[in-house]
C-alpha positions as CSV (number, residue, x, y, z in Angstrom):
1,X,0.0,0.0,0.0
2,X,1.5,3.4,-1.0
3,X,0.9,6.8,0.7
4,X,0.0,7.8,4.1
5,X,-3.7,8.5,3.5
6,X,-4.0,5.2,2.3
7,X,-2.1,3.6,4.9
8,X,-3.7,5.6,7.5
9,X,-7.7,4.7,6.2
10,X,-6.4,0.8,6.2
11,X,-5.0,0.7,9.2
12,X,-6.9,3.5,11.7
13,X,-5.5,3.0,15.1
14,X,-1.9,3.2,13.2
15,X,-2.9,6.6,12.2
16,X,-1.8,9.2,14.6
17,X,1.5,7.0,15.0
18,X,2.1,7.1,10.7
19,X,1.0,11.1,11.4
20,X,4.7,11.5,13.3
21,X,6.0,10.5,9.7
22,X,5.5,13.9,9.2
23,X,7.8,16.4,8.5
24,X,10.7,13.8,7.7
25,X,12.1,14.1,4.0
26,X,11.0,10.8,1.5
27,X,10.1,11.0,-1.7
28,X,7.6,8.4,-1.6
29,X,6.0,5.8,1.2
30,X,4.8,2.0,1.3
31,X,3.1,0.3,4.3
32,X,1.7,-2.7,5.0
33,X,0.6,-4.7,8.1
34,X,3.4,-7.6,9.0
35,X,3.1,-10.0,11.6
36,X,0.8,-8.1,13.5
37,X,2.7,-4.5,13.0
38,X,3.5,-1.9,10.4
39,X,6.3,-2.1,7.8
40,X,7.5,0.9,6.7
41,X,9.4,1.4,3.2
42,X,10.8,4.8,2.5
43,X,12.3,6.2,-0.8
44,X,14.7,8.9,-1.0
45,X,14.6,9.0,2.5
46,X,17.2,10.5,5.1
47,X,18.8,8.5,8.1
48,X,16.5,10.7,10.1
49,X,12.8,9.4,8.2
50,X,14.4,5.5,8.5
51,X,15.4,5.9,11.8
52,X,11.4,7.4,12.9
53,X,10.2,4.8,10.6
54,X,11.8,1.5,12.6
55,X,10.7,3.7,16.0
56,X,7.0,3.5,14.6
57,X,7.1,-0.3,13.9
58,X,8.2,-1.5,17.0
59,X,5.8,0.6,18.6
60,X,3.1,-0.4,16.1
61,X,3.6,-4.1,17.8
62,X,1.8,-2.5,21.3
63,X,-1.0,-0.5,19.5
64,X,-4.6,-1.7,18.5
65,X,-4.3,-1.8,14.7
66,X,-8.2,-0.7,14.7
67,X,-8.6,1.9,17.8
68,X,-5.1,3.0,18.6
69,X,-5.5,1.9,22.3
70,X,-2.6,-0.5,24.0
71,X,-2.5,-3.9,22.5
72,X,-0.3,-6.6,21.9
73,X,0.2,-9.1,18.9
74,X,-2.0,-12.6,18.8
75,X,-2.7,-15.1,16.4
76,X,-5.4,-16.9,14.9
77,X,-5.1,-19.2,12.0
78,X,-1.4,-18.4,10.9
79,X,-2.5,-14.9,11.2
80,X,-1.0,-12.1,13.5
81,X,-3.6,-9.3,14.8
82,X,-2.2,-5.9,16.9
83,X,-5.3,-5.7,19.0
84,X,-6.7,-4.1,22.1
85,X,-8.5,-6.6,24.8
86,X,-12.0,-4.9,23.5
87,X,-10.8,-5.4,19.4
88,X,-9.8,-8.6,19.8
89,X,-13.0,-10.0,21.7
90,X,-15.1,-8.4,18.9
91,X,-12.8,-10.1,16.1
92,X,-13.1,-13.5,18.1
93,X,-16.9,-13.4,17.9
94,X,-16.7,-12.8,14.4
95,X,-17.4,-8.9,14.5
């Protein structure tokens, strides 16, 4: 997935933490969900932008991928999930 408002619309309660990407020099963005967190890829970025960027994914790996509130990473069926208790319940019962 390319660009931040993309990124940001797929993955909501990532959102304010892909919004500190701001400000940092790239030419162009990719993100995508991995193992339960975000994985940044920056072009034409600075030491500075790659340095926020692996910040942001580790922290990804403690923040509900849906609401932004504390998580931490579970699986189900070979998948990985960054949810909050309340996210993951409603996931588990099919919601």
């Amino acid at each position: 997935m390319s660009g931040l408002t993309e990124a940001k619309e797929a993955y909501p309660g990532w959102a304010d933490l892909l919004d500190e990407l701001k400000g940092f020099q790239f030419d162009w963005i990719s993100v995508k969900e991995k193992y339960g967190a975000l994985r940044i890829q920056l072009y034409g970025a600075d030491t500075a932008a790659w340095d926020k960027a692996e910040e942001l994914e580790g922290r990804s790996e403690r923040v509900c991928e849906n609401c932004g509130a504390p998580g931490e990473i579970f699986e189900e069926s070979n998948w990985f999930f960054c949810r909050c208790k309340g996210c993951r319940e409603n996931h588990l019962d099919g919601g």
